[in-house]
C-alpha positions in Angstrom: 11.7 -3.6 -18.6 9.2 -3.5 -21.3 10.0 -1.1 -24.4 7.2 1.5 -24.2 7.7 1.9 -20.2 11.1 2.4 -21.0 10.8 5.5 -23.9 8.3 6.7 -21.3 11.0 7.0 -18.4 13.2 8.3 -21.1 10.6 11.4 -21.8 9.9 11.9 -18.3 13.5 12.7 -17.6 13.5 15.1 -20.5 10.9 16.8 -18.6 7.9 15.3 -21.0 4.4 16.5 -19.4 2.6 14.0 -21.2 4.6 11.0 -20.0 4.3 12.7 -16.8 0.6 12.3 -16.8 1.1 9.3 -18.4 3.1 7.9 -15.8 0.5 9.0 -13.1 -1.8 7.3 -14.6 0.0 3.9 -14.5 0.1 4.9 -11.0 -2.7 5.4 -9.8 -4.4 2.5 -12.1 -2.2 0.4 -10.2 -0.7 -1.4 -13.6 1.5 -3.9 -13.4 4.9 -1.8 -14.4 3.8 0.8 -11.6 5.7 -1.1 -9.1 8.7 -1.0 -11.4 8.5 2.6 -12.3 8.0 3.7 -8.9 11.0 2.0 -7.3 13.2 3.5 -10.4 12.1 7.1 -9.5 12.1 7.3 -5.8 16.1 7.5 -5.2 14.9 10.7 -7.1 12.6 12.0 -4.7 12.5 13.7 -1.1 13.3 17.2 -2.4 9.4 18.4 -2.7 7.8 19.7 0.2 3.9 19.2 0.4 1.3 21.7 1.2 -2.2 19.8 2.6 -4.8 21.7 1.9 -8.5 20.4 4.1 -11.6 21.8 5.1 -15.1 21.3 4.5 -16.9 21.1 1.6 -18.0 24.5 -0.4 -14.9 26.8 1.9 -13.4 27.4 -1.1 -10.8 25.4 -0.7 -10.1 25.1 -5.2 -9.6 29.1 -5.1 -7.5 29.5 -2.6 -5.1 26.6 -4.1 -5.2 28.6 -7.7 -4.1 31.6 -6.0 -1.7 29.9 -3.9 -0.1 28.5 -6.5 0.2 31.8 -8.1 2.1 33.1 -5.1 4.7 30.1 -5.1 4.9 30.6 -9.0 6.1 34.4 -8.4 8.8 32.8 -6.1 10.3 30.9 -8.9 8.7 27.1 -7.4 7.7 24.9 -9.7 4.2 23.8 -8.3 2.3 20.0 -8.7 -1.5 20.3 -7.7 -3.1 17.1 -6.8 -7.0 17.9 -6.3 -8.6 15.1 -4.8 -11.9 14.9 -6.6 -14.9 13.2 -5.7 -15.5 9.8 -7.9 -17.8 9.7 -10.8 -20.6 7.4 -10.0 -20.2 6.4 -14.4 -16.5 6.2 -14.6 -15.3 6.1 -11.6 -12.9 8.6 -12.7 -12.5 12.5 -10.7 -15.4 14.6 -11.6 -12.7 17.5 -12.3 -14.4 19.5 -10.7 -11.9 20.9 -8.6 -9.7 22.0 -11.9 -12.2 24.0 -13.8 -11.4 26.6 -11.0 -8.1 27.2 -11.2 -8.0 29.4 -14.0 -5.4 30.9 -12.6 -2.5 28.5 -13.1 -4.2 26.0 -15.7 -2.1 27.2 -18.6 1.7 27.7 -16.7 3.8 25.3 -17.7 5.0 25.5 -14.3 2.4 24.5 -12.7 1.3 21.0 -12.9 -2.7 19.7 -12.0 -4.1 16.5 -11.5 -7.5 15.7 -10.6 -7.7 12.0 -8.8 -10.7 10.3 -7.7 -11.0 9.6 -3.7 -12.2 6.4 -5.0 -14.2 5.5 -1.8 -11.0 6.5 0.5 -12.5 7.7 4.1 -10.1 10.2 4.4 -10.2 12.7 2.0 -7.4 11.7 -0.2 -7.0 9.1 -2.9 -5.6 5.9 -2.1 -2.6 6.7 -4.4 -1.8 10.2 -3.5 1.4 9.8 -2.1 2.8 7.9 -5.2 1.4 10.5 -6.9 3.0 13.0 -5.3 6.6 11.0 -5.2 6.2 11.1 -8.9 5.8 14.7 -9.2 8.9 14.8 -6.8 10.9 13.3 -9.0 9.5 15.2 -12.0 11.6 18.5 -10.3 8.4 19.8 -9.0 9.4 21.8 -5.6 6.3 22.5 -4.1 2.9 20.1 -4.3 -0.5 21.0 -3.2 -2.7 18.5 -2.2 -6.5 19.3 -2.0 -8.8 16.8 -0.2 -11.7 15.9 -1.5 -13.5 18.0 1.4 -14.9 15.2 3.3 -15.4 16.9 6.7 -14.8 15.3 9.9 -12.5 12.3 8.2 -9.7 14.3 6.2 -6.8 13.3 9.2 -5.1 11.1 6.5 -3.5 14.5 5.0 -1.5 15.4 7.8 0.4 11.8 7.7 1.2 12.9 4.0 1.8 16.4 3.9 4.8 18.8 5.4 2.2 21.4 6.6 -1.8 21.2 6.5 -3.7 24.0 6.1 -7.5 24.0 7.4 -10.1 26.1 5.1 -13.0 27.5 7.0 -15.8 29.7 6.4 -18.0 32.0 8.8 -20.8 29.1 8.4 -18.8 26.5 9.5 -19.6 26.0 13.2 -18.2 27.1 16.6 -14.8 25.8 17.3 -16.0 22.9 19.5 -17.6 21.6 16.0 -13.8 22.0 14.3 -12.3 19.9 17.7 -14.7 17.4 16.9 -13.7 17.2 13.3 -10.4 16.4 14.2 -9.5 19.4 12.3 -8.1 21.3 15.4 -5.6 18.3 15.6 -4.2 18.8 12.3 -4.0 22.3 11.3 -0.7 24.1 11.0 -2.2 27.3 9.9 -5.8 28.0 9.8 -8.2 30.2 7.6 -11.1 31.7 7.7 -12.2 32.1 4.2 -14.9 34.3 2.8 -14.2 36.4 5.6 -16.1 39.5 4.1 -19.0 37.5 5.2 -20.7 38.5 8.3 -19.8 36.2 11.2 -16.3 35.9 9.9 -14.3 38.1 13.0 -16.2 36.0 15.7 -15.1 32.9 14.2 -12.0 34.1 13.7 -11.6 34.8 17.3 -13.4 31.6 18.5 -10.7 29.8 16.7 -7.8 32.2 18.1 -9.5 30.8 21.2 -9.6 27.9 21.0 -5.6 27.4 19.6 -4.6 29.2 22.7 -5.6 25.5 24.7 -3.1 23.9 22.3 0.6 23.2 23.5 2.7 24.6 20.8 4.5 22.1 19.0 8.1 21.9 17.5 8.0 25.5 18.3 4.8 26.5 16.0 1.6 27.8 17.2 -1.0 27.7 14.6 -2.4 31.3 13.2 -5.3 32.0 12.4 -5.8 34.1 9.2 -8.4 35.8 7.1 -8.7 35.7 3.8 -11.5 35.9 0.2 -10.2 33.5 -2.1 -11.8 35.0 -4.9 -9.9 38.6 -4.5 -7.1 36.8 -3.6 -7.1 38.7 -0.3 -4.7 37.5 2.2 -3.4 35.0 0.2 -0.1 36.7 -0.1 0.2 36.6 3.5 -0.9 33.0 3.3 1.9 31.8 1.4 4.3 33.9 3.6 3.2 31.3 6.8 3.3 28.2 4.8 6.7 29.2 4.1 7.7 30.3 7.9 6.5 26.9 8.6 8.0 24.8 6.0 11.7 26.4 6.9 10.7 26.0 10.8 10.6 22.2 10.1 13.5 22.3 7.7 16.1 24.1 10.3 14.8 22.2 13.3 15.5 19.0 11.7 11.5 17.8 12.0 11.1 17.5 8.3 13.6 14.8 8.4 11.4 12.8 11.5 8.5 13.0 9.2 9.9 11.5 6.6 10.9 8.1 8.6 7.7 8.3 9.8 5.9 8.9 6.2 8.6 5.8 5.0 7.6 3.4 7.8 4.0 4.0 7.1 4.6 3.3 3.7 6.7 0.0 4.2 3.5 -0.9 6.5 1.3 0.2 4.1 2.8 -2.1 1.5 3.3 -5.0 3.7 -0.2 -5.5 4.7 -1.4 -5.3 0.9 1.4 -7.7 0.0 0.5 -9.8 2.7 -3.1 -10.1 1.9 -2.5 -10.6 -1.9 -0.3 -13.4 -1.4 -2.3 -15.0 1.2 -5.5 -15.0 -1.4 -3.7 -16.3 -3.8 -1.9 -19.0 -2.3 -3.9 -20.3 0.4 -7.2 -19.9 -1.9 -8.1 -17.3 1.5 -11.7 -17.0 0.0 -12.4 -20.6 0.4 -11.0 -21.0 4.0 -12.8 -17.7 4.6 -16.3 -19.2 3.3 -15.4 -22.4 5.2 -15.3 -20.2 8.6 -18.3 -18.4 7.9 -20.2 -22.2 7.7 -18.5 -22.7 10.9 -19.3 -19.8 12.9 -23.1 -19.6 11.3 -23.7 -23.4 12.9 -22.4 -22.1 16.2 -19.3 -24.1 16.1 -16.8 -21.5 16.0 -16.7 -17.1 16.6 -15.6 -14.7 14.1 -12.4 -13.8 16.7 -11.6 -17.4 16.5 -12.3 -18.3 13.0 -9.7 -14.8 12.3 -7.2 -16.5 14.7 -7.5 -20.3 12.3 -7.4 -18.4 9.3 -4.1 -16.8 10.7 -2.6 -19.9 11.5 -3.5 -20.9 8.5 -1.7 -18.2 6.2 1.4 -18.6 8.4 2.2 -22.4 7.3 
């Protein structure tokens, strides 16, 4: 183990912010001692529980996770926000935007923020969230908010990673056959109408109520539907009460623990397939046998499902 990762694993156990951000970074960079550091901290991990927060863009998602975190804060939990920010088109770094919201929180120590950039990812979260948010785990951090980038009808990847998802909504945000087509009706544990001093706001509140009525209840939860203005902090209090109703739900009834083999084995997947595909490049030069197809399949000789199938073969000798 190199020196410097090595006084850097020594800080973050002394509870070091900077190395914690420091360590993130490595992460999420995808630097070479990130595999290394990752494996060391995850026999610490699995004590967090993760809060998804989705929605569409502009519902005000950023406030409502400032306040939220407030609330968790006066229940003695130490808090990890990741806010999934849109990527810079210079840097390709977050745009930050999301954290020059939460004023709230920026300046409790125990509260921890991290902008990342989605970094192309369709599904509203970062390609590296859940390290991310295994690191924060194993940091002490108890509860972790994860804000999607607010993508709109593709943010289903946050409720493969978090405990329970919360969809944002505004008056303005459509009828709830526009939410079922999002997929957003599919993921929600507890939804919320934000801005709800906004006229419109009680008929899609019922249109929602509705519409959850059609869905089986599931593990013994049937989604609410609540109202809430983010910037008052109205309703966020009760909020944070139904995150918490649902969060013990899944911890009595034993379903946190399903979700977790089934976060794992996505994982192991996950990594497989990326392992997979980097050694194959690698050692079978895959780019050349991939050109070679193309030549084949362009002169009629071959098809792209049968050129896939050689190339197959191929890796597997």
């Amino acid at each position: 183990m190199p020196v410097e990762i090595e006084g850097l694993l020594k800080r973050f156990w002394e509870g070091d912010r900077v190395a914690l951000s420091r360590i993130i970074s490595l992460v999420e960079n995808g630097h070479p001692s990130s595999l290394f550091v990752l494996d060391t901290l995850y026999q610490h991990t699995g004590k967090a529980l993760r809060v998804g927060v989705t929605g569409p863009p502009g519902a005000g998602k950023s406030t409502l996770v400032d306040h939220l975190a407030c609330q968790m804060r006066a229940n003695a939990h130490k808090v990890g926000i990741v806010a999934v920010d849109p990527t810079s088109p210079f840097s390709g770094g977050a745009l930050l935007g999301d954290r020059v919201r939460m004023t709230s929180v920026n300046l409790d120590e125990g509260v921890f923020i991290r902008s990342m950039a989605s970094r192309g990812s369709p599904g509203g979260v970062a390609w590296k969230t859940l390290e991310v948010c295994e690191v924060l785990d194993a940091f002490g951090v108890d509860r972790i908010i994860v804000e999607t980038v607010g993508v709109g009808q593709g943010e289903l990847e946050i409720a493969e990673e978090a405990h329970s998802t919360v969809v944002v909504l505004v008056p303005e945000s459509g009828d709830s056959v526009q939410a079922m087509k999002a997929g957003l009706m599919e993921i929600g544990d507890i939804f919320v109408i934000n801005k709800s001093d906004r006229e419109g706001a009680d008929v899609a509140k019922r249109m929602l109520d509705s519409a959850l009525e059609l869905k089986p209840v599931k593990n013994g939860w049937r989604p609410p539907v609540l109202s809430t203005v983010a910037l008052e902090g109205k309703g966020v209090e009760e909020l944070h009460r139904k995150i918490e109703e649902h969060l013990k739900l899944l911890v009595t009834s034993g379903n946190i623990e399903h979700r977790r083999r089934e976060c794992i084995k996505a994982k192991i997947v996950d990594i497989l397939k990326n392992r997979i595909i980097e050694f194959a490049w690698e050692h079978n030069k895959l780019n050349r046998l991939i050109d070679a197809e193309v030549v084949s399949v362009t002169a009629g000789s071959s098809t792209p499902y049968k050129s896939a199938e050689s190339l197959l073969r191929e890796i597997g000798q």
